[in-house]
Backbone as numpy.savetxt, mean C-alpha at the origin, in Angstrom:
# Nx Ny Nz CAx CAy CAz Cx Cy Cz
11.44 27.48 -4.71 10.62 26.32 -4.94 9.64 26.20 -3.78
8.42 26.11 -4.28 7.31 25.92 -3.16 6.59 24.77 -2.88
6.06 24.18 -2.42 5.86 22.80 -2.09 4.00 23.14 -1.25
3.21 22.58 -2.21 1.55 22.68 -1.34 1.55 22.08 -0.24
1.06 22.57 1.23 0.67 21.41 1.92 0.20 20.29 1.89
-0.99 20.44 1.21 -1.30 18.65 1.50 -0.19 17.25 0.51
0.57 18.27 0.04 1.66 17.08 -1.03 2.46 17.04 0.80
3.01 18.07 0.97 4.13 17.79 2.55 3.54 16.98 3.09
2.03 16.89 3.55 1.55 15.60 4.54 1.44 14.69 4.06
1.21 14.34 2.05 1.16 13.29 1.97 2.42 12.21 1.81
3.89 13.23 1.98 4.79 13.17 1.52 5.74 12.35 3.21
5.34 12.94 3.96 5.09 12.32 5.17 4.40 11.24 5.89
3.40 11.38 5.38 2.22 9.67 5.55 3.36 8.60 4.89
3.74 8.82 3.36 4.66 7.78 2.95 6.20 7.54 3.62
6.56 8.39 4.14 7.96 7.96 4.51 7.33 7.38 6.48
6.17 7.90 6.92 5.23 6.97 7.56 5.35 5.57 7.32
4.75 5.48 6.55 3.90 4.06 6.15 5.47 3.49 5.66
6.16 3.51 5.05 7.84 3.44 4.88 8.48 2.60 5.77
8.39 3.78 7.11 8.95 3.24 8.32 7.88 1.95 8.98
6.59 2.15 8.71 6.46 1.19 9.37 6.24 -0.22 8.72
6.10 -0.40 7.45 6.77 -1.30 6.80 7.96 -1.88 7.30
8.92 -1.43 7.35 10.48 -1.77 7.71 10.40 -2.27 9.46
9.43 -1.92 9.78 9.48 -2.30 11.36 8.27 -3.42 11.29
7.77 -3.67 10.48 6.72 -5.31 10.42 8.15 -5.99 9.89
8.70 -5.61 9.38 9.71 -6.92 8.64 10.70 -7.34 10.13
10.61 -6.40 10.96 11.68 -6.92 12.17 10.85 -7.62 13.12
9.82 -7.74 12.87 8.82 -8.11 14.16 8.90 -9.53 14.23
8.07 -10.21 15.21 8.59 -11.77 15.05 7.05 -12.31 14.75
6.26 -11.66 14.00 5.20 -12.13 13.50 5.58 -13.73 12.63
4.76 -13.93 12.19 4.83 -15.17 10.72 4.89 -14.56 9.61
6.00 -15.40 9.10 6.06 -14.46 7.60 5.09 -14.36 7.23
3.68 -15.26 6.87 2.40 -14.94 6.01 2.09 -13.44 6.34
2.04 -13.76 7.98 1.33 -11.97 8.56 2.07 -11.06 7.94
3.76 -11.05 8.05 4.58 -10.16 7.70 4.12 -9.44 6.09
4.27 -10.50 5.57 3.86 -10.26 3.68 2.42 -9.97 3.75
1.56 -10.25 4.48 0.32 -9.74 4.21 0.18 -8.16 4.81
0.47 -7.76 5.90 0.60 -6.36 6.39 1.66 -5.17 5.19
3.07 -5.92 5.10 3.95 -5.53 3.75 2.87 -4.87 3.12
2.10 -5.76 1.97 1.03 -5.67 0.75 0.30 -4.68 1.50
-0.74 -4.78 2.80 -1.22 -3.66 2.88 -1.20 -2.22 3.11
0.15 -2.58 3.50 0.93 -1.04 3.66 1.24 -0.57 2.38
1.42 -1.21 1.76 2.29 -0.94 0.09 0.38 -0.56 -0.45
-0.42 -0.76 -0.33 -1.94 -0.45 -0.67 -2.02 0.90 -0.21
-2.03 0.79 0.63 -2.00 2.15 1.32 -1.49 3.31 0.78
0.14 3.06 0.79 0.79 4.03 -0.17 0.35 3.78 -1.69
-0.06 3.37 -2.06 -0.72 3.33 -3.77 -1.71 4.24 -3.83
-2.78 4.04 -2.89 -4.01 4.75 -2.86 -3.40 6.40 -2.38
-2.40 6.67 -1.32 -2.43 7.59 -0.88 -1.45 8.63 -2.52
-0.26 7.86 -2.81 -0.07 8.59 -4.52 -0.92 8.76 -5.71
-1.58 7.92 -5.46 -3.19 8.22 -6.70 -4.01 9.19 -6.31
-4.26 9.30 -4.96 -5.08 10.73 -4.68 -4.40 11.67 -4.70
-3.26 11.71 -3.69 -2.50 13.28 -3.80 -1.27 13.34 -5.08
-1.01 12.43 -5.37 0.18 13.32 -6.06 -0.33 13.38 -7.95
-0.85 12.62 -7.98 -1.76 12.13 -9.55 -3.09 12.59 -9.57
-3.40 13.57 -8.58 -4.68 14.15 -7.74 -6.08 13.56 -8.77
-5.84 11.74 -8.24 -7.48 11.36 -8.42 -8.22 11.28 -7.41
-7.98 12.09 -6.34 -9.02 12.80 -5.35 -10.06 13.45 -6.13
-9.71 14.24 -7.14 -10.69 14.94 -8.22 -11.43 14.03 -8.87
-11.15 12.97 -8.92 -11.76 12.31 -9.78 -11.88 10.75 -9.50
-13.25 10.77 -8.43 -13.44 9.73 -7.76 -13.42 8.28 -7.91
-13.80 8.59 -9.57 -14.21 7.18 -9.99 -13.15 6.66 -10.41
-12.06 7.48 -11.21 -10.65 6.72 -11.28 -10.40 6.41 -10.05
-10.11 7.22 -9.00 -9.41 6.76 -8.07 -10.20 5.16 -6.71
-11.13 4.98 -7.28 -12.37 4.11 -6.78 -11.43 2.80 -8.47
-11.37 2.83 -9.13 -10.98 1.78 -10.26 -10.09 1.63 -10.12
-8.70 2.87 -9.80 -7.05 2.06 -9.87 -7.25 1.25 -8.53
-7.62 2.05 -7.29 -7.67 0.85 -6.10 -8.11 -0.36 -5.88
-9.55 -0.26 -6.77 -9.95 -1.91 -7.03 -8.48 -2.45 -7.97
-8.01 -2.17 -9.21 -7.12 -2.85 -10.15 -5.63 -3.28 -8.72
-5.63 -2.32 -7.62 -4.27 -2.52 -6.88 -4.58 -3.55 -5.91
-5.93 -3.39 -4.85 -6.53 -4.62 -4.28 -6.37 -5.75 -5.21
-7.26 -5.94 -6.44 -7.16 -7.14 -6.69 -5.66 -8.03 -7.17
-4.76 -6.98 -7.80 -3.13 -7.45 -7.88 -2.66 -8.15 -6.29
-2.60 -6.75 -5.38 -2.23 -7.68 -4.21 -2.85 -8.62 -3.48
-4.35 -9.34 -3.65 -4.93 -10.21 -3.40 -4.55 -11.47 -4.28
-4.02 -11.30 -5.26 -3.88 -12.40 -6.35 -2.49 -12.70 -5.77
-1.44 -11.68 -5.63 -0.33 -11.82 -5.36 0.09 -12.29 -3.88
-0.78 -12.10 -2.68 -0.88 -12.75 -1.76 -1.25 -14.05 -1.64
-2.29 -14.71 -2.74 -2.70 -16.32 -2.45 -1.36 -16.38 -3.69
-1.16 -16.12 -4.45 -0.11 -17.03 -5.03 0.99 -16.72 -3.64
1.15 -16.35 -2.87 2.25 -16.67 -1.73 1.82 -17.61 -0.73
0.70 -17.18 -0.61 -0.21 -18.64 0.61 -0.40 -19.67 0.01
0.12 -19.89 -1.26 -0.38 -21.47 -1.88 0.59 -22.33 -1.51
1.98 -22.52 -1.28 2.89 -23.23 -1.44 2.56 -23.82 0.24
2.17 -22.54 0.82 2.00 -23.09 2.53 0.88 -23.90 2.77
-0.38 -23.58 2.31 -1.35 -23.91 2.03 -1.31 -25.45 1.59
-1.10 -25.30 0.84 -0.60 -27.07 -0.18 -0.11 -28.05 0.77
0.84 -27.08 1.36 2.05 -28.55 1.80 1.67 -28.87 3.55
């Protein structure tokens, strides 16, 4: 079984971005910061499996449309978390 390089690095960036996820959740930030860095790390890894492993690197304009469709989820999904704080 053979494995391409750039899947190994991208395969690495995620267990990356993984770890450092798991180390914002220990930090003594504010939860808002916490959940907002979370989401952008979790962006991160979205964009980085849409280019390399679903290779819409080839194909710019998908990969330019799922990231807008993933930004705007976790932007929606972030103020519905800042509202309750926000409000009160």
């Amino acid at each position: 079984m053979s494995f391409s390089r750039p899947l190994l690095i991208a395969w690495g960036a995620l267990i990356g971005l993984s770890l450092l996820a798991a180390l914002v959740t220990l930090s003594r930030l504010p939860r808002w910061a916490v959940a907002g860095l979370v989401l952008l790390l979790a962006l991160f890894k979205a964009r980085l499996i849409l280019a390399r492993y679903l290779d819409l690197q080839s194909a710019p304009g998908w990969l330019a449309g799922a990231t807008l469709a993933f930004t705007l989820w976790a932007l929606l999904a972030y103020a519905l978390y800042l509202l309750p704080l926000i409000v009160t």
